[in-house]
C-alpha positions, 0 to 999 in steps of 0.5 A: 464411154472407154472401150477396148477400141480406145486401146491402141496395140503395137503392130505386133497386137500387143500392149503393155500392162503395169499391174498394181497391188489395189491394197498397197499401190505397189507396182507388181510387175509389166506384161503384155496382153492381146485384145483378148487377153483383155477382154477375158480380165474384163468378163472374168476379173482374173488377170489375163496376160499375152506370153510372147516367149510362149506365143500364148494367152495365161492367167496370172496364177493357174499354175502357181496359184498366186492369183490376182482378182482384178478390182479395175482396168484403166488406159493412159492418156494416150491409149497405149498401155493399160493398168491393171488394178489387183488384189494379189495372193502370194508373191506376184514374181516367180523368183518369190518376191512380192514385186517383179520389181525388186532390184533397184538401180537408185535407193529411196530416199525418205524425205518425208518428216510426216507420218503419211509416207512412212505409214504408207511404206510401213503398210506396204512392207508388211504386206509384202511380208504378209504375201511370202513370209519369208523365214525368220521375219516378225510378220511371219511369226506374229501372222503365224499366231492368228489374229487374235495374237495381232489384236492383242499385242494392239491392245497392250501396245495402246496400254504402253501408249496410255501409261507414257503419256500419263508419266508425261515421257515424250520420248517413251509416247513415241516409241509407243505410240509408233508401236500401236501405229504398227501393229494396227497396221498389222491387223489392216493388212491383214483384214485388206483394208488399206491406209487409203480407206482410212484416209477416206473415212477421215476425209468425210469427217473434215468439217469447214471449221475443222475435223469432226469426230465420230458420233457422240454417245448419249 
């Protein structure tokens, strides 16, 4: 069983911590905490962090309110640097941004031709959006009229994705079909449930002779 004696601090009583956004995978940012600090995420689940400017435990979120409720605590391999799992409200840099980590050194480049790591990005962008909705973005205005909006712009979007494939215009279906990828992907940020749950609701239904559908009806 791992516990806080499996941990090994620095001589100066600390160690590293990456914290992750549990909802998109994103990496958040990199803090330092003591054994105390910790301990206190384990009984409470809030973030707790070691200041060494301050010299002084915090919390994530006492004073600007942007909280993380950690869903788990892991070690590396080597026991010395930690992994804090979060679900994040509001930006997680004090700068606004939703990522500490938002100045790069190297572009991405998107290699992939598949669907899975653009509706990954795509995900992870409106969630970002979601958590600072800066001014001016379409996530913003469109979480700025309910969920009701959200769910209704999927419905016309699957209307769209019906009628071109019914014209048999390919070209049509995928900017359709991408739309209504987009907007439900919308509704799933917002409702926290990430591609990684789907892809686990899927991944029951895979059968030895091929994917199984959902239950039949009569």
């Amino acid at each position: 069983m791992t516990g806080l004696d499996d941990l090994k601090f620095g001589t100066d009583g600390l160690i590293p911590v990456v914290t992750q956004d549990a909802r998109t995978g994103a990496v958040l940012m990199q803090a330092y905490a003591d054994r105390a600090a910790v301990q206190r995420t384990l009984d409470t689940r809030e973030a707790t962090y070691y200041s060494r400017s301050r010299a002084e435990q915090w919390v994530k979120g006492s004073t600007s309110g942007h909280t993380q409720h950690v869903v788990s605590v892991s070690l590396d391999c080597d026991g010395d640097s930690v992994l804090y799992r979060v679900e994040q409200t509001g930006p997680a840099c004090h700068t606004g941004e939703y990522s500490c980590f938002h100045r790069p050194l190297l572009g991405e480049e998107a290699t992939d031709t598949g669907l899975d790591g653009t509706l990954e990005r795509v995900y992870t962008t409106v969630a970002e959006r979601l958590a600072t909705l800066p001014e001016n973005s379409y996530v913003a205005r469109l979480h700025a009229g309910g969920l009701d909006r959200v769910l209704k712009k999927i419905s016309e979007e699957a209307g769209e994705v019906l009628l071109a494939a019914k014209n048999g215009d390919r070209a049509e279906l995928a900017t359709e079909a991408a739309d209504l990828f987009f907007h439900t992907l919308f509704a799933m940020a917002e409702l926290g449930v990430s591609p990684a749950d789907v892809a686990a609701v899927l991944r029951t239904r895979e059968g030895k002779s091929g994917l199984k559908g959902p239950k039949e009806v009569g």
